[in-house]
PDB file with one MODEL, atoms N, CA, C and O in Angstrom:
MODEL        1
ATOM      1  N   UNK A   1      86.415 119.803  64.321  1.00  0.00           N
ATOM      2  CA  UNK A   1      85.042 119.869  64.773  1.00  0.00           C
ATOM      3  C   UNK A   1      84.144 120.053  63.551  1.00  0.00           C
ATOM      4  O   UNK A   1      84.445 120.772  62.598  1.00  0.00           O
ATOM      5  N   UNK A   2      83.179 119.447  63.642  1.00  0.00           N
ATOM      6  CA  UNK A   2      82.205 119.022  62.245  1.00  0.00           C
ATOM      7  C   UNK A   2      81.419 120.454  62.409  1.00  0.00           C
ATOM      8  O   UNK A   2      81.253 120.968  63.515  1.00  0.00           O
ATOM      9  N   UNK A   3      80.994 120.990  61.288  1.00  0.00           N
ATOM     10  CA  UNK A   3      80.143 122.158  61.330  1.00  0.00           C
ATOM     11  C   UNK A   3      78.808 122.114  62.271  1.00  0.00           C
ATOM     12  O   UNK A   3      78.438 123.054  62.974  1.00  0.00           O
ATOM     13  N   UNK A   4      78.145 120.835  62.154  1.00  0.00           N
ATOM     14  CA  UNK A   4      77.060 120.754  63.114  1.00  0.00           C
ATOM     15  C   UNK A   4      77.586 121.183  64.493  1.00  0.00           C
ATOM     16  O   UNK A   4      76.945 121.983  65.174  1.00  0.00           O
ATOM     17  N   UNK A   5      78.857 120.606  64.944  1.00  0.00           N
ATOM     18  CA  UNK A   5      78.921 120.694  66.034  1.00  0.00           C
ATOM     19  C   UNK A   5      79.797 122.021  66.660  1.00  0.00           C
ATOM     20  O   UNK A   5      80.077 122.156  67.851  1.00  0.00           O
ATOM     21  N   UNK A   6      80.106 122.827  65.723  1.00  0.00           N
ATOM     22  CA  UNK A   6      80.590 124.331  65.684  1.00  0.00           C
ATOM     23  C   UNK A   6      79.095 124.959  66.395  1.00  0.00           C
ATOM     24  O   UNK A   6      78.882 125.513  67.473  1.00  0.00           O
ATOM     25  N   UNK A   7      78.222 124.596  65.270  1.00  0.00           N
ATOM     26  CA  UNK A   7      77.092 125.918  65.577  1.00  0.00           C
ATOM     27  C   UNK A   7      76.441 125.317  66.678  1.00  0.00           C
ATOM     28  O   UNK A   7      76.089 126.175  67.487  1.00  0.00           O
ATOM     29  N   UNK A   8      76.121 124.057  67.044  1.00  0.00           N
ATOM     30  CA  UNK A   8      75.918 124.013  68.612  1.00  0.00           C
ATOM     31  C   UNK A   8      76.059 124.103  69.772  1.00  0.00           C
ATOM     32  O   UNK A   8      75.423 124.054  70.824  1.00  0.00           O
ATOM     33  N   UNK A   9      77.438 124.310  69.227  1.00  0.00           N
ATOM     34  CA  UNK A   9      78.302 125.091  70.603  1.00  0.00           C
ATOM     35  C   UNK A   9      78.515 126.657  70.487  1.00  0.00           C
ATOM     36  O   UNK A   9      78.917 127.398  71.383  1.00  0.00           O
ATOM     37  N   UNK A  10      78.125 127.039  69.065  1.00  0.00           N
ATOM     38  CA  UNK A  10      77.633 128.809  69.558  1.00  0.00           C
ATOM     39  C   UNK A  10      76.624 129.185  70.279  1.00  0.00           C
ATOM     40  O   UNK A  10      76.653 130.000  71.201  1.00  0.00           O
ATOM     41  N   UNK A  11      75.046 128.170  69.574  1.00  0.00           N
ATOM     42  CA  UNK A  11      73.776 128.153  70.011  1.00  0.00           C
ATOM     43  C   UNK A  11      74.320 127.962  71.321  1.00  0.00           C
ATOM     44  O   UNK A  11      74.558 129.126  71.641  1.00  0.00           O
ATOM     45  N   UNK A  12      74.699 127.186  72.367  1.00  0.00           N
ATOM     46  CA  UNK A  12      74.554 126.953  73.562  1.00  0.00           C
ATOM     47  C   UNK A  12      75.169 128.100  74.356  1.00  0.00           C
ATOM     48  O   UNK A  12      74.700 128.588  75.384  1.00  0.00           O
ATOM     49  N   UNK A  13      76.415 128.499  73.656  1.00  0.00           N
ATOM     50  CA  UNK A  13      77.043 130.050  74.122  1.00  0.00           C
ATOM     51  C   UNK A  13      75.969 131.140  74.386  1.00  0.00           C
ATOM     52  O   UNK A  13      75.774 131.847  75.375  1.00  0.00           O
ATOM     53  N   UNK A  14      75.187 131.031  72.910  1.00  0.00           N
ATOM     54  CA  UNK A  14      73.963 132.075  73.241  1.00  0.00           C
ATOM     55  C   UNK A  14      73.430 131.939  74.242  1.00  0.00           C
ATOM     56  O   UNK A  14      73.469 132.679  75.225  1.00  0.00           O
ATOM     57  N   UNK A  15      72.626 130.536  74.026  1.00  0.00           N
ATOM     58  CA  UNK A  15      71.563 130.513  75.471  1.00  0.00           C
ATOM     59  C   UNK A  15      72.335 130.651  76.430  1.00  0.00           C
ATOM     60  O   UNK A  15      72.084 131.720  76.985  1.00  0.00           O
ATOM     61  N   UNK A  16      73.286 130.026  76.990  1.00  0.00           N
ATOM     62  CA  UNK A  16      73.868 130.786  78.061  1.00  0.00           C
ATOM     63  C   UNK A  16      73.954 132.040  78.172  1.00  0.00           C
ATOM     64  O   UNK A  16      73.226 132.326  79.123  1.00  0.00           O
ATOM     65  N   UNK A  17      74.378 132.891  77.794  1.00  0.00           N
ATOM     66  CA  UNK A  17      73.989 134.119  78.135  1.00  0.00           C
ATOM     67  C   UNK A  17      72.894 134.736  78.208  1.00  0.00           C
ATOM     68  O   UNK A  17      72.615 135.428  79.187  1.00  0.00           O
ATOM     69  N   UNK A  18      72.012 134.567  77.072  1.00  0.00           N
ATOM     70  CA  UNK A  18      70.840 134.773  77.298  1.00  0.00           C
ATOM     71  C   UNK A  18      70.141 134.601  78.824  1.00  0.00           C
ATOM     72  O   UNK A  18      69.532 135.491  79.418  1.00  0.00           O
ATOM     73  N   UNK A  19      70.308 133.652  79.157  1.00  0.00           N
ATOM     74  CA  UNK A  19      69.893 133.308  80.641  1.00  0.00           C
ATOM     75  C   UNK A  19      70.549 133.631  81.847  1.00  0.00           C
ATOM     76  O   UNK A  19      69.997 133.317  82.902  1.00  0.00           O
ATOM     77  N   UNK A  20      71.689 134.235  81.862  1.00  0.00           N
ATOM     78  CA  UNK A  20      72.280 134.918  82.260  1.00  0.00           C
ATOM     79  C   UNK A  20      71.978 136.524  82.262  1.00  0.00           C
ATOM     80  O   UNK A  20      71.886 137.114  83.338  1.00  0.00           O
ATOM     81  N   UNK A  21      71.883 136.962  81.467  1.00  0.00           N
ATOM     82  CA  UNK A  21      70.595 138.225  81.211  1.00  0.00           C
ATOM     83  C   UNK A  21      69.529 138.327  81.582  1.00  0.00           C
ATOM     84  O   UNK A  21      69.070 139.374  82.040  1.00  0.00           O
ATOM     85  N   UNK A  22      68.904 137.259  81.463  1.00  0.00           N
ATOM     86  CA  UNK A  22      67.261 136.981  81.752  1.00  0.00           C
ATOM     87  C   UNK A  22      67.631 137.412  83.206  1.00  0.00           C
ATOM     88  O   UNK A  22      67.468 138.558  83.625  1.00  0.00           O
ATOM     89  N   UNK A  23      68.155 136.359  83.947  1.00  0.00           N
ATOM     90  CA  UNK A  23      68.109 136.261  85.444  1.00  0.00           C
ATOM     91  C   UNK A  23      68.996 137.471  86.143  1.00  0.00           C
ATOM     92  O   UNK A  23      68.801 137.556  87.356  1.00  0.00           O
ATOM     93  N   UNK A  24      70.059 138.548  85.519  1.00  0.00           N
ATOM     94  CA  UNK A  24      70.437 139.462  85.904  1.00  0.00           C
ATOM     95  C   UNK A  24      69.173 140.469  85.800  1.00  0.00           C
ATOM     96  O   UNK A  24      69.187 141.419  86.582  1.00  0.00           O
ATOM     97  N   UNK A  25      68.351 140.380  85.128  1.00  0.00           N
ATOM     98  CA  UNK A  25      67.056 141.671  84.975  1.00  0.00           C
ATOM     99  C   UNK A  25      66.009 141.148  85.742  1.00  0.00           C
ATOM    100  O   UNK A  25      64.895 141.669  85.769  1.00  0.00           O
ATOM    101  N   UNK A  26      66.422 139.792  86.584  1.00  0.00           N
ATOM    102  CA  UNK A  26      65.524 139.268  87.578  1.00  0.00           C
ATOM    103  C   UNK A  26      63.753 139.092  87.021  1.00  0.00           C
ATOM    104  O   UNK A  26      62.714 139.307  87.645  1.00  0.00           O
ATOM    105  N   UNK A  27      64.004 138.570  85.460  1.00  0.00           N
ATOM    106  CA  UNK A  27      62.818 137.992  85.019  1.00  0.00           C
ATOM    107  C   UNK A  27      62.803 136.713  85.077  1.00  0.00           C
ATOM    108  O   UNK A  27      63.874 136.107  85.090  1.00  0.00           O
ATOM    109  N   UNK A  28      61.380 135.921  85.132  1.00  0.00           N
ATOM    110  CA  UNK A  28      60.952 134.928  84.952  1.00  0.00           C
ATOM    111  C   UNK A  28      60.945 134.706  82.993  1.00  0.00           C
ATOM    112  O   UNK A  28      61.120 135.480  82.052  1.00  0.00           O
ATOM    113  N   UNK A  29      60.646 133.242  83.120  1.00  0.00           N
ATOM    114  CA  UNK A  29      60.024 133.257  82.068  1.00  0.00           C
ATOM    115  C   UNK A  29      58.894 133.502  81.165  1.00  0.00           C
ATOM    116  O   UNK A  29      58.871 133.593  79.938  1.00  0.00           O
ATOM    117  N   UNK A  30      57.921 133.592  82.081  1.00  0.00           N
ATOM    118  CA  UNK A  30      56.578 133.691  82.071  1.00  0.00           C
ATOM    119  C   UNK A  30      56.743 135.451  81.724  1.00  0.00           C
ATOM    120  O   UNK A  30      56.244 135.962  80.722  1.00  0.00           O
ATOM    121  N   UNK A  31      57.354 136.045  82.524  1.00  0.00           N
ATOM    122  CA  UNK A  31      57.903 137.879  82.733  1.00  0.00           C
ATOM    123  C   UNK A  31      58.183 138.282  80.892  1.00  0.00           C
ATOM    124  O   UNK A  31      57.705 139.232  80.272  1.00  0.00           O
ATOM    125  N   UNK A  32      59.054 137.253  80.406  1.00  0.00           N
ATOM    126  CA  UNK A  32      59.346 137.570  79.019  1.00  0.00           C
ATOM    127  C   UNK A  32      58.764 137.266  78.099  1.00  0.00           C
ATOM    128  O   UNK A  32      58.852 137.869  77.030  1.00  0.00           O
ATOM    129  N   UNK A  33      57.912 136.097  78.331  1.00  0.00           N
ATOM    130  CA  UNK A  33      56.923 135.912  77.660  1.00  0.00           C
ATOM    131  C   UNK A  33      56.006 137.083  76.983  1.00  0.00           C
ATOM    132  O   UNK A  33      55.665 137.398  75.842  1.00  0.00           O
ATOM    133  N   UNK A  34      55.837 137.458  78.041  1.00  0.00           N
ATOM    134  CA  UNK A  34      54.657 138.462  78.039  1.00  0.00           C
ATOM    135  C   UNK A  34      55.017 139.740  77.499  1.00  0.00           C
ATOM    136  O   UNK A  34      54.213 140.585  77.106  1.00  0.00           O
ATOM    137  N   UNK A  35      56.198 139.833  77.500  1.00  0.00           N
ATOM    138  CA  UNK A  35      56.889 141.361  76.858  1.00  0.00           C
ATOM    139  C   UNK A  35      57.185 141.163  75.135  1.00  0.00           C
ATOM    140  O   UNK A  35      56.890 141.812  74.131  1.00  0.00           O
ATOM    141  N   UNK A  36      58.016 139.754  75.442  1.00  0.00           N
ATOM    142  CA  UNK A  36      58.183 139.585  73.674  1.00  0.00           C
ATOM    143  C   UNK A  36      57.051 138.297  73.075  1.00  0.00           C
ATOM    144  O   UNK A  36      57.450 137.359  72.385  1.00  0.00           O
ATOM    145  N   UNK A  37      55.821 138.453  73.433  1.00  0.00           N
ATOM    146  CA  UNK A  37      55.068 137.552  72.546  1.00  0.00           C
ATOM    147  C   UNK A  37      55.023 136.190  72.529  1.00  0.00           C
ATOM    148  O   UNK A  37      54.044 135.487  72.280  1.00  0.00           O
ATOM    149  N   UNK A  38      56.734 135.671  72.958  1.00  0.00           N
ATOM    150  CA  UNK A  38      57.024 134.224  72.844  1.00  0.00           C
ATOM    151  C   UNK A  38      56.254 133.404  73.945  1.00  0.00           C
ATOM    152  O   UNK A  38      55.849 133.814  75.032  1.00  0.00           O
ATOM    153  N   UNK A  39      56.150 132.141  73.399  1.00  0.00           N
ATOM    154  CA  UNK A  39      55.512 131.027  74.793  1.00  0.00           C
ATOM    155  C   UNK A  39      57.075 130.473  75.202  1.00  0.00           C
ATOM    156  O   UNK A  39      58.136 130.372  74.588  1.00  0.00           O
ATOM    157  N   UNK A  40      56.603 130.164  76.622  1.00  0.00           N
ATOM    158  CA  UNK A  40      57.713 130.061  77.384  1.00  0.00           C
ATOM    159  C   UNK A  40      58.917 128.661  76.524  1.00  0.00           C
ATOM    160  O   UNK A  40      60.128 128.595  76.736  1.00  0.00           O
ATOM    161  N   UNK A  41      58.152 127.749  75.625  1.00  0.00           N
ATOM    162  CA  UNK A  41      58.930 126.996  75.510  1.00  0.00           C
ATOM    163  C   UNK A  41      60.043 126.570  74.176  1.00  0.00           C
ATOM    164  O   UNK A  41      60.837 125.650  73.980  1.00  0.00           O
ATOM    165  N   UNK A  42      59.489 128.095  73.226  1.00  0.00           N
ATOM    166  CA  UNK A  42      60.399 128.686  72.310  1.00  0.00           C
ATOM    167  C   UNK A  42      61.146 129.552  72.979  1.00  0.00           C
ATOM    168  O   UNK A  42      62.069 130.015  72.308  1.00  0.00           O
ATOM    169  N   UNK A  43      61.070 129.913  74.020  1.00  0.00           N
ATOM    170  CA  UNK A  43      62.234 131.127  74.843  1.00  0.00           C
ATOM    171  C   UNK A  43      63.276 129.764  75.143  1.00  0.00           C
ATOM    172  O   UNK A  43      64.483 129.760  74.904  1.00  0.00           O
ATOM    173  N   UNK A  44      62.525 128.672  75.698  1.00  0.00           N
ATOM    174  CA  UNK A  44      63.400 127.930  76.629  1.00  0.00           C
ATOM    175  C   UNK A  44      64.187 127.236  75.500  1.00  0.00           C
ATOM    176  O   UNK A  44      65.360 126.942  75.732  1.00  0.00           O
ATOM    177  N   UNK A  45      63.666 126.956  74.335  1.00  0.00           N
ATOM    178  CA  UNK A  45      65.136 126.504  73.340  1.00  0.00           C
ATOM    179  C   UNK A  45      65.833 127.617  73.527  1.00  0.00           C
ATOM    180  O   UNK A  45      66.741 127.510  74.352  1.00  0.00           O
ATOM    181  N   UNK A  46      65.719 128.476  73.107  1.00  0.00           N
ATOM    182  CA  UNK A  46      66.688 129.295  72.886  1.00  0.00           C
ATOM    183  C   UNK A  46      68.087 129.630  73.860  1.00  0.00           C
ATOM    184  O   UNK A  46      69.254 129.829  73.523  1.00  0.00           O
ATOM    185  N   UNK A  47      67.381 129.598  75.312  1.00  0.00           N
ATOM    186  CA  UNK A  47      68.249 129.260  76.513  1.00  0.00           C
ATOM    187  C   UNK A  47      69.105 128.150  76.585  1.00  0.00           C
ATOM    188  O   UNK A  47      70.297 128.335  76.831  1.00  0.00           O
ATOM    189  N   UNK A  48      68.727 127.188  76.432  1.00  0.00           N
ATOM    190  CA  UNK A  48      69.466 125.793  76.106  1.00  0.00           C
ATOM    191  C   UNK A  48      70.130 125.271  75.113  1.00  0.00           C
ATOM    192  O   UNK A  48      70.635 124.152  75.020  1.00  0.00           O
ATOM    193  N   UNK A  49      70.093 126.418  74.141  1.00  0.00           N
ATOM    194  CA  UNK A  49      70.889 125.927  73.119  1.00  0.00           C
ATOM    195  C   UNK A  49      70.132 125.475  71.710  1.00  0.00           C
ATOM    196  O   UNK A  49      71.043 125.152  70.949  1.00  0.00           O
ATOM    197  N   UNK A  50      69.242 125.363  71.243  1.00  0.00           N
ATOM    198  CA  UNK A  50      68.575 124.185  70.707  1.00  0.00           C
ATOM    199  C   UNK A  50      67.549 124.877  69.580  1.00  0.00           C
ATOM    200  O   UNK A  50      67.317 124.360  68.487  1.00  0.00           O
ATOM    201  N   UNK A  51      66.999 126.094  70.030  1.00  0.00           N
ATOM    202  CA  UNK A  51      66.446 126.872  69.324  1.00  0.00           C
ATOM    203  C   UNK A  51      67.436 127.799  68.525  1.00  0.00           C
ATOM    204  O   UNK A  51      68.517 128.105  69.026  1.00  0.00           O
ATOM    205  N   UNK A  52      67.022 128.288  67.154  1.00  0.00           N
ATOM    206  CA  UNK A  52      68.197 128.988  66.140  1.00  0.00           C
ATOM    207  C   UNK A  52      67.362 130.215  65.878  1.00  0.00           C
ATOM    208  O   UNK A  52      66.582 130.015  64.947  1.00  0.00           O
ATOM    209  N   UNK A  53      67.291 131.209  66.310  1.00  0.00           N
ATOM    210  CA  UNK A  53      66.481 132.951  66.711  1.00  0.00           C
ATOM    211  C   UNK A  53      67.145 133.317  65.135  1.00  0.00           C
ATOM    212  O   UNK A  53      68.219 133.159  64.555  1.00  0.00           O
ATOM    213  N   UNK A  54      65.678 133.955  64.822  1.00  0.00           N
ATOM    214  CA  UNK A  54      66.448 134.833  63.749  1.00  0.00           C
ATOM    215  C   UNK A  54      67.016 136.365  64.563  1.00  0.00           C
ATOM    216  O   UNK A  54      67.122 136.499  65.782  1.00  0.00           O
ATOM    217  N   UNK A  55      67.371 137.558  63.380  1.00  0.00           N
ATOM    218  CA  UNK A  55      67.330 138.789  63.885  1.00  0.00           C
ATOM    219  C   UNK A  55      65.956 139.274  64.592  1.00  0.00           C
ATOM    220  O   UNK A  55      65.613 139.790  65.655  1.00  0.00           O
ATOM    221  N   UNK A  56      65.375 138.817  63.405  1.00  0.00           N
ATOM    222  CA  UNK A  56      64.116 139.647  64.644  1.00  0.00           C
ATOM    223  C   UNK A  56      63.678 138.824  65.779  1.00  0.00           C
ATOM    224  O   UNK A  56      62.924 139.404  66.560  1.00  0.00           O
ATOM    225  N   UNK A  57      63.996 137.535  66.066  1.00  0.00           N
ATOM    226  CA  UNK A  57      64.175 137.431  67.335  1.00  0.00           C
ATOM    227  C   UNK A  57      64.693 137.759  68.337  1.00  0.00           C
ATOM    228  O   UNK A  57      64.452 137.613  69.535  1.00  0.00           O
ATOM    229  N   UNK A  58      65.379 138.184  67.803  1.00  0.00           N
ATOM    230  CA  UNK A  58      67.196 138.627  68.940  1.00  0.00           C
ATOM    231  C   UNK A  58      66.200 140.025  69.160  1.00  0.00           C
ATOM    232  O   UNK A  58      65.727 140.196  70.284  1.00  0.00           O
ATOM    233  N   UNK A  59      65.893 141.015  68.071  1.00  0.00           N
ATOM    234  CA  UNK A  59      65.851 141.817  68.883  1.00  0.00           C
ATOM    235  C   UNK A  59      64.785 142.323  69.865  1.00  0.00           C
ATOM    236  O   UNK A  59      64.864 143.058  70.849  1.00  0.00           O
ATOM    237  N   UNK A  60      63.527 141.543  69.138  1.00  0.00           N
ATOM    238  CA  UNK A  60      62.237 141.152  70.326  1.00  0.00           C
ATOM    239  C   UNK A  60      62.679 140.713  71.511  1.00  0.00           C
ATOM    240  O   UNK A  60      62.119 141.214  72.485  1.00  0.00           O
ATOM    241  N   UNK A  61      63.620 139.829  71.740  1.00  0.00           N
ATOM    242  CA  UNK A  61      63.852 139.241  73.259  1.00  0.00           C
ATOM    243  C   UNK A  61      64.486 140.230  73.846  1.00  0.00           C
ATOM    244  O   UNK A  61      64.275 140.426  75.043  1.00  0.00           O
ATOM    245  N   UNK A  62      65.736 141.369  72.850  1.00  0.00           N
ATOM    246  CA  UNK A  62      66.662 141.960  73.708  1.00  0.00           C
ATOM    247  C   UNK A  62      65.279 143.265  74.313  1.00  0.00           C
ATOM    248  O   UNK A  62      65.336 143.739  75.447  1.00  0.00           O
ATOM    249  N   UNK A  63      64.302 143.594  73.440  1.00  0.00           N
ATOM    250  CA  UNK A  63      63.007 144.614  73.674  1.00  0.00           C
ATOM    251  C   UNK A  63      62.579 144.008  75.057  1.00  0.00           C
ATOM    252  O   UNK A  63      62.416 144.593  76.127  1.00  0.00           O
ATOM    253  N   UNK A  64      62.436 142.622  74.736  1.00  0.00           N
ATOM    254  CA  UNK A  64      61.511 142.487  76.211  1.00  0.00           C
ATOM    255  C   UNK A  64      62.839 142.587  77.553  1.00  0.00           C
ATOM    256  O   UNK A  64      62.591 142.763  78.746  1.00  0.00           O
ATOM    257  N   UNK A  65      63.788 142.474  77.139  1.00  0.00           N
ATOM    258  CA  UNK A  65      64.754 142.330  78.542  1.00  0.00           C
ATOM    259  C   UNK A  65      65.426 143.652  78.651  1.00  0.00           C
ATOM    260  O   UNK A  65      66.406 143.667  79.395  1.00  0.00           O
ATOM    261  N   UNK A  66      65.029 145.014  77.934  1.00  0.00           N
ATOM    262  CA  UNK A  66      64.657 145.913  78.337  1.00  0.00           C
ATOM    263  C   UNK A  66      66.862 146.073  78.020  1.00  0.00           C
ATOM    264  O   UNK A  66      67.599 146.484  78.917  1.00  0.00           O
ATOM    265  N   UNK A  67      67.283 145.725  76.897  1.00  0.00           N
ATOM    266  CA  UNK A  67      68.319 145.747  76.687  1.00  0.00           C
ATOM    267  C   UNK A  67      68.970 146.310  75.180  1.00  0.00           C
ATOM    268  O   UNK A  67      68.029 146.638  74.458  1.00  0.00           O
ATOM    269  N   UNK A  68      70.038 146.476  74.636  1.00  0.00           N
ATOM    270  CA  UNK A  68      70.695 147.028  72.718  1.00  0.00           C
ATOM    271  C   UNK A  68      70.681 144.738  72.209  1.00  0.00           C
ATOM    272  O   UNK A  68      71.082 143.844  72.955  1.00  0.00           O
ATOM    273  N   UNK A  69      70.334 144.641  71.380  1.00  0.00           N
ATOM    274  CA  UNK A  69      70.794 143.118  70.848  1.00  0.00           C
ATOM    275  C   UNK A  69      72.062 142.870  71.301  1.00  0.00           C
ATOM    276  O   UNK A  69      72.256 141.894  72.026  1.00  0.00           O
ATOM    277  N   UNK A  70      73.077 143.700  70.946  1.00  0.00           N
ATOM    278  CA  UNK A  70      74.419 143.507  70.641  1.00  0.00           C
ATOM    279  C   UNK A  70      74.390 142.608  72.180  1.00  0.00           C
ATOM    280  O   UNK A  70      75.038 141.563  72.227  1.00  0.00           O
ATOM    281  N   UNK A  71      73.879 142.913  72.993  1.00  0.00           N
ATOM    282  CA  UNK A  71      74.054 142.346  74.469  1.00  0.00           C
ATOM    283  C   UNK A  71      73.840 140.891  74.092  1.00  0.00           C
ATOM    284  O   UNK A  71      74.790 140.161  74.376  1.00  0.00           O
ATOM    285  N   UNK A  72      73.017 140.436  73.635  1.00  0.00           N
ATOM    286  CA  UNK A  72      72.909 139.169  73.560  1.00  0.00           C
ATOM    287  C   UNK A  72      73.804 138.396  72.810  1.00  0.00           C
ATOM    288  O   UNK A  72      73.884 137.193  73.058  1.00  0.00           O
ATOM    289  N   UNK A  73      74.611 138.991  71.774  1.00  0.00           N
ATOM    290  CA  UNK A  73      75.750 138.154  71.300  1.00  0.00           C
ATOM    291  C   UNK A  73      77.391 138.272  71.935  1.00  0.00           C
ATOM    292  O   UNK A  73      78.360 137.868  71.292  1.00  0.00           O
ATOM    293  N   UNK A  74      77.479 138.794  73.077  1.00  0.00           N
ATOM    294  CA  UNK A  74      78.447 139.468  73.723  1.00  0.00           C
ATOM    295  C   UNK A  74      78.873 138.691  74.257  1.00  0.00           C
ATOM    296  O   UNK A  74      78.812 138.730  75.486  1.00  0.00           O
ATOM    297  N   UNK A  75      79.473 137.668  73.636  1.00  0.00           N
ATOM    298  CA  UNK A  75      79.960 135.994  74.820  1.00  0.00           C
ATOM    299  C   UNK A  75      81.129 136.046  74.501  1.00  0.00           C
ATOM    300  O   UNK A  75      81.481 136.806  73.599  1.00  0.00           O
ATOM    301  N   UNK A  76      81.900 135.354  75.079  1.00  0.00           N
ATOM    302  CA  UNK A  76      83.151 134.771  74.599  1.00  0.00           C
ATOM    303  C   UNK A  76      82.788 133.635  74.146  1.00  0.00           C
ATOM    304  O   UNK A  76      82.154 132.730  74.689  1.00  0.00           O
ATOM    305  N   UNK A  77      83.496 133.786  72.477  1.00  0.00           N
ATOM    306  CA  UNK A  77      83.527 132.585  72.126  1.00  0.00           C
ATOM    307  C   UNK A  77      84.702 132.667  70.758  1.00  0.00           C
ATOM    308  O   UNK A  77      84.710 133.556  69.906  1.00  0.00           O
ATOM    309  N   UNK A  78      85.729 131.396  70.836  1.00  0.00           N
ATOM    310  CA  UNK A  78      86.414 131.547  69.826  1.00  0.00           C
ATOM    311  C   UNK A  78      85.391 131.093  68.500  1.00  0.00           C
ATOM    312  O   UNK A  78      84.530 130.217  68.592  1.00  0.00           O
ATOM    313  N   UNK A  79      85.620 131.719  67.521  1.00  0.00           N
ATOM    314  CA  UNK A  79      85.228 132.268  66.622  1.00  0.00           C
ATOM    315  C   UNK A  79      86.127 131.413  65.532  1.00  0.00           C
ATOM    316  O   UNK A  79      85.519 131.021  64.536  1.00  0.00           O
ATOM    317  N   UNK A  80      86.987 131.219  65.602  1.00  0.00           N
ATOM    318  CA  UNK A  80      88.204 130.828  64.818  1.00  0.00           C
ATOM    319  C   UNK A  80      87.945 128.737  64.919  1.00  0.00           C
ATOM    320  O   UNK A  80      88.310 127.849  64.149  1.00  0.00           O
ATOM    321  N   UNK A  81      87.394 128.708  65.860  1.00  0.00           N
ATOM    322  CA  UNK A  81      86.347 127.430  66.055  1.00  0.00           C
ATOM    323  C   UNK A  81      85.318 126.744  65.489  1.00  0.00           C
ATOM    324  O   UNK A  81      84.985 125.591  65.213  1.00  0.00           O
ATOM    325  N   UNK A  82      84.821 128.190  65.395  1.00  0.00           N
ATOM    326  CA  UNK A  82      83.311 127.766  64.408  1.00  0.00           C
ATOM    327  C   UNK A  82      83.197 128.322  62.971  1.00  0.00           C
ATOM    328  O   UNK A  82      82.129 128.822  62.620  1.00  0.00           O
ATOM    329  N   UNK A  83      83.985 128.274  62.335  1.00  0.00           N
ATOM    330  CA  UNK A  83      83.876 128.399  60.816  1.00  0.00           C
ATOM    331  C   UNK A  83      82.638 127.527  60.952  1.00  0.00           C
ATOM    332  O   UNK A  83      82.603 126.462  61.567  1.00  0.00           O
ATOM    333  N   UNK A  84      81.559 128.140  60.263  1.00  0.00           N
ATOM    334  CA  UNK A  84      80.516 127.287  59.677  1.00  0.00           C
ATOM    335  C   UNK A  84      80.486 127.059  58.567  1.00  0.00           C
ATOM    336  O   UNK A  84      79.682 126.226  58.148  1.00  0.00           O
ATOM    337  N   UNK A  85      81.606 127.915  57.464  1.00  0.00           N
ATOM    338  CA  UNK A  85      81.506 127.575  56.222  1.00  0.00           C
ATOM    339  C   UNK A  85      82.474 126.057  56.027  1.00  0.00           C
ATOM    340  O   UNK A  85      82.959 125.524  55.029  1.00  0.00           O
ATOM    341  N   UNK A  86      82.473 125.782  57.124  1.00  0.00           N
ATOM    342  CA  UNK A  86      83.694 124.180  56.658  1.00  0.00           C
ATOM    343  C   UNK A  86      83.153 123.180  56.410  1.00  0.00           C
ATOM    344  O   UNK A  86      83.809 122.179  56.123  1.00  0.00           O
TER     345      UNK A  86
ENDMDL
END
């Protein structure tokens, strides 16, 4: 697997969960918007995969979803997959 396509399949791991979070704390988008600053359609990369969050993104979104960061990287994902240094 080509490095591009390592880290797009972490990114998409993220947003999946991410949205999975979102919708377990029974927010909208518009709901998180408004807590972490973002417009709805830099949240929505991020859900889908497509957007690349720094730290201080991660932990503005985990602020607005009223959550520790660590929650947001808490996926399963082999790891041993995505060497990005390859």
């Amino acid at each position: 697997m080509a490095k591009e396509e390592r880290l797009k399949a972490y990114k998409k791991a993220f947003g999946e969960n991410l949205k999975k979070i979102r919708a377990e704390k029974l927010k909208t988008l518009s709901k998180v918007d408004s807590t972490t600053k973002f417009d709805s359609s830099n949240y929505h990369k991020y859900e889908i995969g497509t957007g690349n969050p720094t730290l201080e993104t991660i932990v503005s979104i985990a602020t607005g979803l009223g959550i520790h960061p660590k929650e947001l990287l808490d996926f399963d994902f082999d790891l041993k997959k995505i060497d990005i240094h390859k």
